[in-house]
N, C-alpha and C positions, 0 to 999 in steps of 0.2 A: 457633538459626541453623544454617545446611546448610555444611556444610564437604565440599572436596572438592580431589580432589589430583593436581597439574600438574606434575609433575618431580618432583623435592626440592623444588615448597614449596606451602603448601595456599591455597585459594582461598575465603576468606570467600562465602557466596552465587553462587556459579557463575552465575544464571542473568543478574544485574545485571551483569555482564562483556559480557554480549551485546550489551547495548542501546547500538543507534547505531553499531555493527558491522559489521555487513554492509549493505553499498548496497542499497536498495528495488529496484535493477534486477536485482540479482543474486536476488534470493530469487521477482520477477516471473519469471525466466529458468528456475530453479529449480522453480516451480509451474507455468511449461509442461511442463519438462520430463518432470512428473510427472505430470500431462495425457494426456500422448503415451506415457508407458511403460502407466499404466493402461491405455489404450484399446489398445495392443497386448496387457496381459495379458489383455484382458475383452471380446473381439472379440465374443464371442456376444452381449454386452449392448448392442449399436449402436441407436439409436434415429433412426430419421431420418424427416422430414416434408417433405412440398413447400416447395419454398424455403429447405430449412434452411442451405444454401450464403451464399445471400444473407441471411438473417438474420443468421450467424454473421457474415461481413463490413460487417453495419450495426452490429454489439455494436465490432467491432473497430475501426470506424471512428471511432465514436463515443468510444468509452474512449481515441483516439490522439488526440481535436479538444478533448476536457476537460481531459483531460492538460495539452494545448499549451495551451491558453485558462490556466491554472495559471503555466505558466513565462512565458508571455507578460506576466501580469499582476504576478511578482514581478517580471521586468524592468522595466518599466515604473514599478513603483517601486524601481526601483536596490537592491535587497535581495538575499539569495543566498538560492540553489538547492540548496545542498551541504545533504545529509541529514545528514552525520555533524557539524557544525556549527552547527546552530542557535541556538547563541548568536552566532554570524557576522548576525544575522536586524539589519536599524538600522531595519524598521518593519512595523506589524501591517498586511496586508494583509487589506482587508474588501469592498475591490469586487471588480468584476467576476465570476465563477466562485465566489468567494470568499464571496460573499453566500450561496449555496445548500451549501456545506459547506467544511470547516475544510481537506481535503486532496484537492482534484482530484487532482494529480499521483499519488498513491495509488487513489482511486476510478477514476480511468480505466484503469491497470492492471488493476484487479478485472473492469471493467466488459470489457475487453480477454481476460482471461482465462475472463469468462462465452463469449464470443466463439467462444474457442477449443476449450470445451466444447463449444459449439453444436456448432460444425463436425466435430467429434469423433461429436459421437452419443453421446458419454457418461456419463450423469448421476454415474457413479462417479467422474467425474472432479471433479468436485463437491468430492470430499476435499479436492485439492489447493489449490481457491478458498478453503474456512475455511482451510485452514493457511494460506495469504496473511494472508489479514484478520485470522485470532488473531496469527502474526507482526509484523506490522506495526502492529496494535495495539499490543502490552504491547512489542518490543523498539524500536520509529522512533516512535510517533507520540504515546504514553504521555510518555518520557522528552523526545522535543522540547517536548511541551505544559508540562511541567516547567520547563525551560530557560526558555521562553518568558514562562510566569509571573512569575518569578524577575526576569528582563531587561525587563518590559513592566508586570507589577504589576495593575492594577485596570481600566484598559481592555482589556488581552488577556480578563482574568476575565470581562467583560462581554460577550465577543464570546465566550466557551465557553460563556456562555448563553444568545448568541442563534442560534449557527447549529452545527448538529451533526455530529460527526466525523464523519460519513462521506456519508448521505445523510439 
């Protein structure tokens, strides 16, 4: 086991402290912002194509209507939105967006942050997108699916094998 030390007193497993910690918006906000410092350190590597303006803003638009199709559809069935709660969750949603993967509200970020690569011009920026998608795999959507199981039992289980995290 990894031990590791917070003041005066140690920390069993450091890395399980994280999970469900930080808001999905913050670490989206975080992976633009790493986006945009890349593409300033790495100007020489710009890559740009006819239309890439408008592309970028079809990725962006796109990842902000999945998203919203997401919150629209937990509303809809009166369930919460709160990342850091998902035992807060009182029903498995499987329609609408939901049917084609387990985390719109996550995937349209991603899909939002390819966006912003676009419009960048740079594939280095790239970095920033796995380090979304590993974050928010193993620390938000890992540990929600946990929670989930837990709170839900054999029909959640059935709907992690029919439709898959991400896309």
């Amino acid at each position: 086991m990894l031990h590791y030390l917070s003041g005066n007193r140690q920390i069993d497993n450091f890395p399980t402290i994280m999970k469900l910690k930080i808001p999905p918006v913050v670490i989206f906000l975080t992976s633009f912002g790493l986006i945009k410092l890349i593409h300033h350190l790495t100007l020489n590597l710009e890559i740009t194509f006819p239309l890439n303006s408008f592309t970028a803003y079809v990725f962006i638009g796109l990842g902000f209507v999945i998203g919203l199709l997401g919150v629209v559809e937990f509303s809809r069935h009166k369930t919460t939105v709160d990342p850091a709660h998902p035992e807060k969750a009182s029903s498995i949603v499987t329609s609408g967006v939901y049917r084609f993967t387990r985390n719109p509200m996550y995937l349209g970020m991603a899909i939002g942050l390819i966006g912003i690569i676009i419009h960048y011009g740079n594939l280095v920026g790239s970095l920033a997108l796995l380090f979304f998608i590993w974050y928010l795999t193993e620390y938000q959507i890992k540990p929600e699916e946990q929670i989930l199981k837990r709170n839900f039992g054999k029909p959640y289980e059935a709907y992690l094998q029919k439709v898959r995290r991400w896309v």
